[in-house]
Backbone as JSON, one array per atom type, in Angstrom:
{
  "sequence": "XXXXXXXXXXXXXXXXXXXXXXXXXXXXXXXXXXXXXXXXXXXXXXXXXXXXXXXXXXXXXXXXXXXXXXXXXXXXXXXXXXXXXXXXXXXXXXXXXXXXXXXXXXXXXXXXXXXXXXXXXXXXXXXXXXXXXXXXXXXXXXXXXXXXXXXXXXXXXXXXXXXXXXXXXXXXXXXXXXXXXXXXXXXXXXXXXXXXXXXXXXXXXXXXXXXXXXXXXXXXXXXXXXXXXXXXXXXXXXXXXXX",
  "N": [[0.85, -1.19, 0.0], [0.67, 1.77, -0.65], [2.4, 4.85, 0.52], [0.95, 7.75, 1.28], [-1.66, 6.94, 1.22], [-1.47, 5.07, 3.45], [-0.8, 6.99, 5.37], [-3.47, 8.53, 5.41], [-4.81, 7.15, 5.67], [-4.71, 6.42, 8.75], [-4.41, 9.26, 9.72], [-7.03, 9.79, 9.11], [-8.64, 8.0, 10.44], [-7.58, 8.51, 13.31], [-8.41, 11.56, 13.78], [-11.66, 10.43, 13.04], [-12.18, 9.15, 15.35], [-11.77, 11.01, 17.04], [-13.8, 12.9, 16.3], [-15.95, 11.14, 17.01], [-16.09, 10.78, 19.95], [-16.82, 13.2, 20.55], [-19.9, 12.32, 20.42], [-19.92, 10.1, 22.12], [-19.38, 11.1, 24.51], [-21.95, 12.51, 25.89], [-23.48, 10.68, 26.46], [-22.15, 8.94, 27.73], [-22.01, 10.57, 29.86], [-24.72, 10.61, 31.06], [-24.91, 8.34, 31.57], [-23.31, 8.2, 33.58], [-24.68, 9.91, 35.44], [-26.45, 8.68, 36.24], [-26.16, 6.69, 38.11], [-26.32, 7.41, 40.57], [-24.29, 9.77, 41.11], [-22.56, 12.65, 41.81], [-23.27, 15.82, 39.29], [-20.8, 16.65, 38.79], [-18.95, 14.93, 39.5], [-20.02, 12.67, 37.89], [-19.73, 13.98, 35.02], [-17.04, 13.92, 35.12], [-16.45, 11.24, 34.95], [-17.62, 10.46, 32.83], [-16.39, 11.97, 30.72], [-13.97, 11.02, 31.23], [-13.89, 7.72, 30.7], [-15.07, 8.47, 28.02], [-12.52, 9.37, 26.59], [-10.99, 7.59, 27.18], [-11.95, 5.2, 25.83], [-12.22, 5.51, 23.24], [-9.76, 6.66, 22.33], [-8.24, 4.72, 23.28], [-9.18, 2.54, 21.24], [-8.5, 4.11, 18.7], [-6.06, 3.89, 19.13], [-5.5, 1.42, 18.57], [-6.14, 0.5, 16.58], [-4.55, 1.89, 14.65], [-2.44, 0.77, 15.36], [-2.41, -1.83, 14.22], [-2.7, -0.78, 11.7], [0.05, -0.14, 11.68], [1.66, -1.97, 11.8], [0.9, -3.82, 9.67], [1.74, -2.35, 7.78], [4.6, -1.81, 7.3], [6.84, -0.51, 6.41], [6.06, 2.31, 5.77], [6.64, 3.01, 8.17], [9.43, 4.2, 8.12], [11.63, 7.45, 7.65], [13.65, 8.58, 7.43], [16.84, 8.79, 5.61], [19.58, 6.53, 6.21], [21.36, 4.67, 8.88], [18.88, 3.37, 11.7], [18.89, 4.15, 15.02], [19.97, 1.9, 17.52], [18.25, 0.07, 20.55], [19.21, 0.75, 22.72], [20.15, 3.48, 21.59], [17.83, 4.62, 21.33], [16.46, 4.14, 23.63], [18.33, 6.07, 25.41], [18.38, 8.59, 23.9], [15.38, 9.29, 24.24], [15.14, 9.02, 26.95], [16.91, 11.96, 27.1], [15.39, 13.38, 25.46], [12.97, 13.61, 26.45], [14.02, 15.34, 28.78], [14.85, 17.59, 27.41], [12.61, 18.56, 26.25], [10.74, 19.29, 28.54], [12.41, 21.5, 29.85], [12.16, 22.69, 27.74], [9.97, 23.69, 27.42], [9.88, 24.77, 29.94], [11.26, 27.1, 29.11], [9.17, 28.04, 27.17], [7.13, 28.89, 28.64], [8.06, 30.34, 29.93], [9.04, 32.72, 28.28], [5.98, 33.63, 26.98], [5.12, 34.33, 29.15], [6.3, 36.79, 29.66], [5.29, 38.06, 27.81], [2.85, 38.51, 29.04], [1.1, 36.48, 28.75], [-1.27, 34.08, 30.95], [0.08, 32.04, 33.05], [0.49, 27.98, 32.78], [-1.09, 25.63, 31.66], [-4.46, 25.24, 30.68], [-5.61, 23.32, 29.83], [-3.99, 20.97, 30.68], [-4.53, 20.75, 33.49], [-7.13, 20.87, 33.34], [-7.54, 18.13, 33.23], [-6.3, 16.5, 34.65], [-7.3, 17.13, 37.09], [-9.66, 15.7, 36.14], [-8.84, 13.25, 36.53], [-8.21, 12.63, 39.13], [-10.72, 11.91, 39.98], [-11.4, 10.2, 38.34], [-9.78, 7.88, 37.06], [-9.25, 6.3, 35.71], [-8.72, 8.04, 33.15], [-6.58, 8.48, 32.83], [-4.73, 6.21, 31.72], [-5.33, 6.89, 28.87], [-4.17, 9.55, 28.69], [-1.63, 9.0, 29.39], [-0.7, 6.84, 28.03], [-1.89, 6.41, 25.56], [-1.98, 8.9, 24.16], [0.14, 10.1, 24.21], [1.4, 7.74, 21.97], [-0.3, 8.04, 19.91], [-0.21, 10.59, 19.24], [2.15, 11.44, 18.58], [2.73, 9.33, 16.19], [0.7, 10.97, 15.04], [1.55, 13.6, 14.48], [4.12, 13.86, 14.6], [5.47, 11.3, 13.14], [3.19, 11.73, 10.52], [2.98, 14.16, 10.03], [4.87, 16.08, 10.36], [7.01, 14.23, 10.02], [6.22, 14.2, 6.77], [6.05, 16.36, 6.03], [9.11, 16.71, 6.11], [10.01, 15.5, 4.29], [9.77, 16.78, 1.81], [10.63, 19.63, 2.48], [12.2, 20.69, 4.79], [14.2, 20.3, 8.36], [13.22, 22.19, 10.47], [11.18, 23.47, 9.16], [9.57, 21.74, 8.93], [9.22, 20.52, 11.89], [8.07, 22.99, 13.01], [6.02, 23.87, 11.93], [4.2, 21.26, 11.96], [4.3, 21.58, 15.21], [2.89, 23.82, 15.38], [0.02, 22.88, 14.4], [-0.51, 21.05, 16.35], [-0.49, 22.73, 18.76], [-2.18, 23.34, 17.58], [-4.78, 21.68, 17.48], [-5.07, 21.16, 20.26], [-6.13, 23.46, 21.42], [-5.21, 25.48, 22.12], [-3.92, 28.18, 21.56], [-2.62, 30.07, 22.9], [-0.9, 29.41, 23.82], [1.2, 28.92, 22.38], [4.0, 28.62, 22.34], [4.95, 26.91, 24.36], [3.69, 24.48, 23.29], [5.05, 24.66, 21.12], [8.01, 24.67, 21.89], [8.9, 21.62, 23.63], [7.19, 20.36, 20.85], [9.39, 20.5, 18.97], [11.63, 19.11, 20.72], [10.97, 16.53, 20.76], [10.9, 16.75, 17.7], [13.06, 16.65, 17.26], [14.74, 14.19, 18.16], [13.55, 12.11, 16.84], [14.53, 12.55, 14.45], [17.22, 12.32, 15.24], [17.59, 9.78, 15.76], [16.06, 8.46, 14.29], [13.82, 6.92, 14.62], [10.56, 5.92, 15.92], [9.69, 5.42, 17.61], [11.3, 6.77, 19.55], [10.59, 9.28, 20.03], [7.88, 8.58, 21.25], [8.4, 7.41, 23.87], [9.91, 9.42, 24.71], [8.23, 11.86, 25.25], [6.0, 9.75, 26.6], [7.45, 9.74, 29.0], [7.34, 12.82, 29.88], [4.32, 13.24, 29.96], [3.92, 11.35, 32.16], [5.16, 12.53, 33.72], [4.22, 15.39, 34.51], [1.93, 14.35, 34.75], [2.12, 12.85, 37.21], [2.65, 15.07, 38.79], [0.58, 16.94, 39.12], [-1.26, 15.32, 39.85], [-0.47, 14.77, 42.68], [-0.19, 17.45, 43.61], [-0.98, 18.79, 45.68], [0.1, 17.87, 48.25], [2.65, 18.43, 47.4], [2.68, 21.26, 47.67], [2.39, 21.28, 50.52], [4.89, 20.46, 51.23], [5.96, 22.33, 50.81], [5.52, 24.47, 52.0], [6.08, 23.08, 54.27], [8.95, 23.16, 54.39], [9.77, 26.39, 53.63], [8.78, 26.98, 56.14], [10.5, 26.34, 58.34], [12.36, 26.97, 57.76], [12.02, 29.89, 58.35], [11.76, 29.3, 60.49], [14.62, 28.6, 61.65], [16.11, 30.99, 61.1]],
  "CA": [[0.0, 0.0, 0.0], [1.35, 3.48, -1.26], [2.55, 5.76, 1.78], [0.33, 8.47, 1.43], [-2.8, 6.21, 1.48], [-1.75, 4.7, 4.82], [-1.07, 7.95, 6.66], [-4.5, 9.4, 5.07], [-5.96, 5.81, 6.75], [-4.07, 6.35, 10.01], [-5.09, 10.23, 10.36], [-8.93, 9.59, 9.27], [-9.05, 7.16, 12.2], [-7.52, 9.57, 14.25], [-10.0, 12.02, 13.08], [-12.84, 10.28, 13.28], [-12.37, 8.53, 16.78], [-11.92, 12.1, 17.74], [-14.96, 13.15, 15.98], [-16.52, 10.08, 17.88], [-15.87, 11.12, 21.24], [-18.07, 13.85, 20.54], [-21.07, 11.63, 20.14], [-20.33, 9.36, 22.95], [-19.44, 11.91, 25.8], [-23.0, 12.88, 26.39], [-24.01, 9.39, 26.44], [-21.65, 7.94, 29.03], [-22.29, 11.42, 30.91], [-25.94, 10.02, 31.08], [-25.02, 6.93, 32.46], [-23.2, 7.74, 34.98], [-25.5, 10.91, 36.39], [-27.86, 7.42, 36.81], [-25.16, 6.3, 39.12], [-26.65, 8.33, 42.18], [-23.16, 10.26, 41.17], [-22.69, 14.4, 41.15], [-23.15, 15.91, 38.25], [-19.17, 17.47, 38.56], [-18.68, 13.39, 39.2], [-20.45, 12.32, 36.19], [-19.02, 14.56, 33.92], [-15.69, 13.41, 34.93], [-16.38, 10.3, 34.9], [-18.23, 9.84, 31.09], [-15.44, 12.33, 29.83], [-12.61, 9.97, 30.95], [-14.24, 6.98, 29.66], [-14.67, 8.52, 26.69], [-10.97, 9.57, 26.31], [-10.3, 5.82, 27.35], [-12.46, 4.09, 24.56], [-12.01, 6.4, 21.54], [-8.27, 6.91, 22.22], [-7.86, 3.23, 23.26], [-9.6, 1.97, 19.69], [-7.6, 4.35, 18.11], [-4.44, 3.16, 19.07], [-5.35, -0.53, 18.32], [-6.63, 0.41, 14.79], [-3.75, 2.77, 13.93], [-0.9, 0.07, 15.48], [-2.74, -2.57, 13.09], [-1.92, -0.65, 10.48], [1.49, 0.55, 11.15], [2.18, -3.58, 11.33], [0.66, -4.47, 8.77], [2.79, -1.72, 6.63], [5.88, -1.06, 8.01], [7.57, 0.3, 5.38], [5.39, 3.32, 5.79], [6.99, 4.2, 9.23], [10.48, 5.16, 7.99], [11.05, 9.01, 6.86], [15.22, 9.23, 7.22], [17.5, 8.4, 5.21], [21.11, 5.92, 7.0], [20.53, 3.34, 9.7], [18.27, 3.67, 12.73], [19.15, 3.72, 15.97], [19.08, 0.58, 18.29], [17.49, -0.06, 21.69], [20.13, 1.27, 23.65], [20.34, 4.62, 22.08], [16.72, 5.04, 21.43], [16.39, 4.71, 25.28], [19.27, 6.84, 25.76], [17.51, 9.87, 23.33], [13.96, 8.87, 24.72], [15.29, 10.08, 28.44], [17.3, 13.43, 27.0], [14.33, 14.12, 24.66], [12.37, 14.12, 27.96], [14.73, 16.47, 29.46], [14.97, 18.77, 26.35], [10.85, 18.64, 26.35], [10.81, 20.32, 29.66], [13.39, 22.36, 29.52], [11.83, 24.02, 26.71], [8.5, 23.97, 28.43], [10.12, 25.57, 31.0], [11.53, 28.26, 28.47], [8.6, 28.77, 26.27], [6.44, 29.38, 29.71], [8.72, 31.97, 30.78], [8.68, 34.09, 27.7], [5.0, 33.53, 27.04], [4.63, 35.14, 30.65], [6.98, 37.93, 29.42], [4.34, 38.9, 26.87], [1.34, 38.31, 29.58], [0.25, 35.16, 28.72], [-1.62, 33.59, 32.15], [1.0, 30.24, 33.51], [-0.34, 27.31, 33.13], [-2.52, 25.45, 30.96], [-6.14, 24.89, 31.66], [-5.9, 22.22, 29.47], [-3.61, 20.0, 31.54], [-5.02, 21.32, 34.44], [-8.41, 20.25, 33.32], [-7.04, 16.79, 32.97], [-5.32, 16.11, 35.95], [-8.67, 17.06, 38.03], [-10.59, 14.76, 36.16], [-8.03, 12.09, 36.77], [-8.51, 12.44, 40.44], [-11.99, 11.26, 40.3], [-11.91, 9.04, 37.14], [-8.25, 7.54, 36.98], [-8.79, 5.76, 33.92], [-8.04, 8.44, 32.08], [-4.38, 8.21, 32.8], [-4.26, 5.37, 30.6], [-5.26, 7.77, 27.84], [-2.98, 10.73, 28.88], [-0.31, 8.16, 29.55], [-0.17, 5.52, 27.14], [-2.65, 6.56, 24.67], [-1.99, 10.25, 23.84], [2.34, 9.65, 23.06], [1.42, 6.91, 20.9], [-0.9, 8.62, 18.83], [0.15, 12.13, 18.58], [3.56, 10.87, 17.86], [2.3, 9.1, 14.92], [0.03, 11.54, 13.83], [2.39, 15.17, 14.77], [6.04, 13.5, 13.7], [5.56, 10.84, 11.53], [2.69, 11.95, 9.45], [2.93, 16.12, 9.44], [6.62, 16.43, 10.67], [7.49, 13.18, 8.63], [5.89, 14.23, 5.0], [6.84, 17.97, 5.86], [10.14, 17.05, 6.1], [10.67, 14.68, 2.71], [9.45, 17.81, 1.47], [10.92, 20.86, 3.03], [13.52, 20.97, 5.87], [13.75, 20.43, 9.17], [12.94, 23.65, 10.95], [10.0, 23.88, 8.87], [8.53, 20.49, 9.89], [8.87, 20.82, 12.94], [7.44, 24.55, 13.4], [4.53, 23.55, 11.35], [3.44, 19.97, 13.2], [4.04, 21.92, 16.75], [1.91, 24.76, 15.5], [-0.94, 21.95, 14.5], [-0.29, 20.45, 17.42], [-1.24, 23.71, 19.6], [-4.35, 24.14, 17.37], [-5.24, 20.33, 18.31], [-5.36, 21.28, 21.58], [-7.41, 24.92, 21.65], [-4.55, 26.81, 23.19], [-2.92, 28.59, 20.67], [-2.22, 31.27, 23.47], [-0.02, 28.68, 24.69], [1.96, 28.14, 21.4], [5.6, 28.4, 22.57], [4.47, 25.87, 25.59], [3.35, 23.39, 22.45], [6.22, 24.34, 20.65], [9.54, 23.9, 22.32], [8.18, 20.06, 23.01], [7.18, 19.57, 19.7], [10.69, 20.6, 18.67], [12.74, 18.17, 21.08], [10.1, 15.54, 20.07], [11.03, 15.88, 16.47], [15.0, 16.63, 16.92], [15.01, 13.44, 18.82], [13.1, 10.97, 16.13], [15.81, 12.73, 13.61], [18.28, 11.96, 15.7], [17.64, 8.34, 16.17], [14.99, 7.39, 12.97], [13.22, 5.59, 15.04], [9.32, 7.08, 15.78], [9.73, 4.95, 19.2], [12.39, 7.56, 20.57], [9.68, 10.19, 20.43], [6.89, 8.28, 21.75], [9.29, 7.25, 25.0], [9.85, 11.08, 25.49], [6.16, 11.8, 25.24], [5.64, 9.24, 27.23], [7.99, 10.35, 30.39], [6.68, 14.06, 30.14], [2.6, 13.28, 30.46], [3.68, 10.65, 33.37], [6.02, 13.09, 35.36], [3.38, 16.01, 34.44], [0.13, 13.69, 35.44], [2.77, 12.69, 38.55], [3.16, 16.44, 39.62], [-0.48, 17.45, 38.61], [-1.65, 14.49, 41.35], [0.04, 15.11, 43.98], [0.24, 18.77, 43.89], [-1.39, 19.52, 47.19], [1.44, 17.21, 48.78], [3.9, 19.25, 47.0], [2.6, 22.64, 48.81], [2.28, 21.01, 51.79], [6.27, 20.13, 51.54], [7.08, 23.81, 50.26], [5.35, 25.5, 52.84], [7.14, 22.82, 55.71], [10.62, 23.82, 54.27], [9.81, 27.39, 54.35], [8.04, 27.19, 57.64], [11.93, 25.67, 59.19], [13.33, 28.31, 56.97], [12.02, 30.82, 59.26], [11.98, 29.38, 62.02], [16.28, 28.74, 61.51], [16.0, 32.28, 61.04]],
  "C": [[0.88, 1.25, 0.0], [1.52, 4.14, 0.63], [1.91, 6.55, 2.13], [-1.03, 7.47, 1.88], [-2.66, 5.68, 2.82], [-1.72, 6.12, 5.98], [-2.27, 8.72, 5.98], [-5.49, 8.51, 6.04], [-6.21, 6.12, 8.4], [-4.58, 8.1, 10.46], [-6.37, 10.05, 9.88], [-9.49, 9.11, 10.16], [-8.99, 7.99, 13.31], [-8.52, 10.64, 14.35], [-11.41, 11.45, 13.57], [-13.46, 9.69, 14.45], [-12.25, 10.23, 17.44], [-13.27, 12.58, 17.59], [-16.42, 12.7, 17.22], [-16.8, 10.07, 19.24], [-17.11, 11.77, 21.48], [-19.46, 13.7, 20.91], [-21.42, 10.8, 21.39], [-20.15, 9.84, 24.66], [-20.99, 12.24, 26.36], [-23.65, 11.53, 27.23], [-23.51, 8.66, 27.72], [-21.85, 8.94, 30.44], [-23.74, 10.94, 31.44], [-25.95, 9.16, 32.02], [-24.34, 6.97, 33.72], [-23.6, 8.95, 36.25], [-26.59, 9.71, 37.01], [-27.62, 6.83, 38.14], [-25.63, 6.68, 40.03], [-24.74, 9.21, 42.17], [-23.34, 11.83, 41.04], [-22.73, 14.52, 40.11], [-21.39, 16.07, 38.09], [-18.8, 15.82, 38.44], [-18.76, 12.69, 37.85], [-19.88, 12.47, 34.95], [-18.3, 14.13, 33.94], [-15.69, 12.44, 34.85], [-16.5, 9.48, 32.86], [-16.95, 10.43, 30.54], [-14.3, 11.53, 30.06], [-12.98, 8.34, 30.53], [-14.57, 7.03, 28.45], [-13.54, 8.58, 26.04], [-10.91, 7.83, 25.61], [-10.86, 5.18, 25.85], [-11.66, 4.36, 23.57], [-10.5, 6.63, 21.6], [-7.81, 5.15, 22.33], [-8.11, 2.64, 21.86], [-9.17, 2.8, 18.48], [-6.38, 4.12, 18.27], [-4.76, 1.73, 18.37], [-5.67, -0.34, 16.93], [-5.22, 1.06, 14.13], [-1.79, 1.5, 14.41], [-0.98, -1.22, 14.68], [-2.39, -2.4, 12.07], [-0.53, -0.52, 10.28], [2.75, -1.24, 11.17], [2.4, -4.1, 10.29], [1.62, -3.36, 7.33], [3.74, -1.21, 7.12], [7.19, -0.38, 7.07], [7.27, 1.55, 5.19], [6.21, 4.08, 7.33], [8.68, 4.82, 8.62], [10.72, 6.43, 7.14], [12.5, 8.94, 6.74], [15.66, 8.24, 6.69], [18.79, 7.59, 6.27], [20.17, 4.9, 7.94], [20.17, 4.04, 10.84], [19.04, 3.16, 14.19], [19.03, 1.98, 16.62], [18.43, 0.68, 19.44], [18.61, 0.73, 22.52], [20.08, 2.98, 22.94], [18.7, 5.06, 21.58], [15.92, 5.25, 22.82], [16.65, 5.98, 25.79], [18.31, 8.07, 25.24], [16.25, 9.84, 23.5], [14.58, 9.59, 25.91], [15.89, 11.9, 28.09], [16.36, 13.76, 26.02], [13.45, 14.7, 25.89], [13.06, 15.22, 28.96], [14.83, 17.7, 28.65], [13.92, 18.88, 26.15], [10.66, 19.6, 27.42], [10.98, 21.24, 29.84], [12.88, 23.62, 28.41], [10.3, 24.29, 26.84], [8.82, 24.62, 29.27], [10.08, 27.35, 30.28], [10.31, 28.72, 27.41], [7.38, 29.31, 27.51], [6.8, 30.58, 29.92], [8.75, 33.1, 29.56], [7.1, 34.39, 27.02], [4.17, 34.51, 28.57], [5.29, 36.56, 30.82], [6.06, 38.77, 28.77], [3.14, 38.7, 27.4], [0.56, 37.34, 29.41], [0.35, 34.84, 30.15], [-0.28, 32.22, 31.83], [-0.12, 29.32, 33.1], [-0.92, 26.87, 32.06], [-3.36, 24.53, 31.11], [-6.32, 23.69, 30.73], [-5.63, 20.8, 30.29], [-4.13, 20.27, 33.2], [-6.55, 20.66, 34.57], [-8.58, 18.4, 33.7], [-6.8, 15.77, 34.1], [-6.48, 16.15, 36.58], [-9.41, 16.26, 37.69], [-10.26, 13.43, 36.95], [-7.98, 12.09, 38.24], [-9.78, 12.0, 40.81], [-12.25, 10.16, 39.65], [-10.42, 8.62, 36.63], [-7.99, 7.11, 36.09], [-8.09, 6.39, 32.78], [-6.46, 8.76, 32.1], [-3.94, 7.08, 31.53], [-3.9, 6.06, 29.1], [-4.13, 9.3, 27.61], [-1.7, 10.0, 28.83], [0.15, 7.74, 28.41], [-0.72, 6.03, 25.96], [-2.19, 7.88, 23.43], [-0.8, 10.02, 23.19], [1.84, 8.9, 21.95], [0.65, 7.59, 19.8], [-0.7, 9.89, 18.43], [1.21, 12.34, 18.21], [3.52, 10.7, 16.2], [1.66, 9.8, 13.91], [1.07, 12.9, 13.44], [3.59, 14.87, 13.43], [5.57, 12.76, 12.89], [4.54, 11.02, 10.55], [2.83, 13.48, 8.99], [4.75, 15.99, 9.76], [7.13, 15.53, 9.85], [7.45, 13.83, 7.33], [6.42, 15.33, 4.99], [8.17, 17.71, 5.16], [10.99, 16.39, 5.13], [10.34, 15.77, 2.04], [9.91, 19.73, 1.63], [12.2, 20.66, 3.65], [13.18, 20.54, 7.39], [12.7, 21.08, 10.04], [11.3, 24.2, 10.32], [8.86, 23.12, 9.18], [7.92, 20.72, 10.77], [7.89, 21.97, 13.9], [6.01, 24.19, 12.99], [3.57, 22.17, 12.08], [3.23, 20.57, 14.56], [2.81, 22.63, 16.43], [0.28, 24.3, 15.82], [-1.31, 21.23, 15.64], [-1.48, 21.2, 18.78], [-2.71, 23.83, 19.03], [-5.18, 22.99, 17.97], [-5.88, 20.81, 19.65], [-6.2, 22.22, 22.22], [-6.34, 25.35, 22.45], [-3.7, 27.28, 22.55], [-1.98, 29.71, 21.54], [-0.88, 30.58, 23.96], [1.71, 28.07, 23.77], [3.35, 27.8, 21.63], [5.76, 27.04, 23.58], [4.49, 24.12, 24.72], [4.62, 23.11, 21.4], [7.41, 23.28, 20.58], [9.66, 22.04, 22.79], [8.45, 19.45, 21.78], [8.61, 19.89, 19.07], [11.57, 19.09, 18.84], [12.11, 17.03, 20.7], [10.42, 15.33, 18.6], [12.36, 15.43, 15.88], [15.22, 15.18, 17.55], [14.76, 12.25, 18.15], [14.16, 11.63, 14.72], [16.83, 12.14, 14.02], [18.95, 10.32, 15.52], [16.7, 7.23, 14.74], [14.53, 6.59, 13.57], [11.59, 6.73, 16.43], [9.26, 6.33, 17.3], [10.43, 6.06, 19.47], [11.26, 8.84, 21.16], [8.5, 10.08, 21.49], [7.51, 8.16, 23.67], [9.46, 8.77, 25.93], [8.72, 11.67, 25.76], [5.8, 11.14, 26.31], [6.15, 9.55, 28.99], [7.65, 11.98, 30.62], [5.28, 14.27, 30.8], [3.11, 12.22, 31.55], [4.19, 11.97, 34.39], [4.46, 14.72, 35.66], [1.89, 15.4, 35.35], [0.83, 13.38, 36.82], [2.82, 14.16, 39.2], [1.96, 16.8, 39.91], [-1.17, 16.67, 39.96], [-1.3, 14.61, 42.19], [0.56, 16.59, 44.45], [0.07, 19.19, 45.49], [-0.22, 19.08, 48.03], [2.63, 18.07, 48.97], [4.14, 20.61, 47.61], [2.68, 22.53, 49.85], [4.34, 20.87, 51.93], [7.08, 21.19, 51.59], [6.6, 24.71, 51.64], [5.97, 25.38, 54.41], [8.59, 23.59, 55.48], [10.58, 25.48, 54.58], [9.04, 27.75, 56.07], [9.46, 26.66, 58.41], [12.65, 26.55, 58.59], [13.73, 29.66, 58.27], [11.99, 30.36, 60.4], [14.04, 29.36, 62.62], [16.31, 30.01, 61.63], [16.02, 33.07, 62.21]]
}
C-alpha cells in the first residue's frame, strides 16, 4: 500500500475517533449521572471513559496498520538507531521537552500570557476522580500524537521541506489540536525536542518514550500537587523558624 494512502488511513481514524468522542461523551455522561453520582462526578467520569475508549480503539486500529505496513513508518535516510540509544535519546528528549517547556512558559509570561494550561489542568482534576483516564494521557496520547504530529505532518513535511519547517509547522498543529494557541511556545519547544530526537535516532519509538515520560512526570506532579505545597510550605516554615 502506497505511503500516502496509509497515513490518510491512520489520520482519518484519528480524526474520526476524535470526531466520535463527541457523540459518545453525552451518552456515558448520562449513564453515569444514573449512578446516584454528582453531576461534577459524572461529567468526569463519562469524559474519561470517553478519552479511554475512543483513544484506546484508536491506538489498536492505527498500530494494526502501522504492522501491517511497516515500510510506511520510515522518513530518514542511514541506519536507525538501536534499543540502547533510542532509550538513551527517549530520556534526554524528555529532558529537552521540559526544559523548553520551561523556556517557552517563561517568555510567554513575558508577553502576559496567564502560567499554566487549563488544558492540563483540566485533565489532571478529572483524573482524580476518574483515573482511567491516565491510561489515555499516559499511554494513549504519546502513541498517537507521535504518529500523527512527527511521523505523518513532521514526517511528510520534512521529505518535502527541511527540518525547521517540519517541525514549526506539526508543533503549530499540534497547539491548534489542543485549543490553546495562546499557549503556542508551551506546544512548541516540546514539539521541537520531540522531532529533533526521532531525527536523531529514525526511530518514531524515541519520540513516543519522550512523550511518554513528560505526560507521566506532568500527570505525577499534577496528582500530587497539594502534597507538594504542603512540603514547600514545611521547608519554608523551618526556613524561618532557623532564622
Amino acid at each position: 500500500m502506497k505511503k500516502w494512502v496509509v497515513a490518510l488511513m491512520i489520520f482519518m481514524t484519528y480524526v474520526l475517533l476524535q470526531i466520535g468522542s463527541i457523540f459518545l461523551a453525552p451518552e456515558l455522561i448520562a449513564y453515569f449521572t444514573g449512578k446516584d453520582l454528582s453531576k461534577v462526578d459524572a461529567v468526569s467520569q463519562g469524559f474519561a471513559w470517553t478519552l479511554f475508549i475512543t483513544q484506546g480503539i484508536a491506538s489498536l486500529l492505527i498500530a494494526v496498520m502501522l504492522l501491517r505496513n511497516k515500510r510506511f513508518i520510515p522518513v530518514f535516510k542511514g541506519k536507525p538507531s538501536g534499543f540502547g540509544g533510542i532509550l538513551l535519546w527517549g530520556v534526554l528528549g524528555f529532558f529537552l521537552a521540559m526544559a523548553g517547556q520551561i523556556i517557552g512558559a517563561a517568555v510567554e509570561s513575558a508577553f502576559g500570557v496567564p502560567a499554566g494550561s487549563e488544558n492540563t489542568e483540566m485533565l489532571s482534576n478529572i483524573a482524580k476522580t476518574a483515573p482511567i483516564i491516565i491510561f489515555a494521557m499516559v499511554l494513549f496520547a504519546p502513541f498517537l500524537e507521535e504518529v500523527v504530529f512527527r511521523r505523518i505532518i513532521f514526517g511528510g513535511l520534512y521529505t518535502k521541506t527541511n527540518f525547521w519547517v517540519a517541525a514549526i509547522v506539526s508543533a503549530i498543529v499540534f497547539a491548534a489540536v489542543h485549543n490553546e494557541l495562546q499557549h503556542l511556545l508551551m506546544y512548541l519547544m516540546p514539539g521541537l525536542a520531540f522531532a529533533f530526537v526521532y531525527y536523531k535516532t529514525k526511530r518514531l519509538l524515541t519520540p513516543m518514550i519522550a512523550h511518554f515520560l513528560m505526560n507521566s512526570f506532568v500527570t505525577a506532579v499534577q496528582w500530587n500537587a497539594d502534597k507538594l505545597q504542603q512540603l514547600q510550605d514545611m521547608q519554608q516554615s523551618i526556613v524561618l523558624f532557623l532564622q
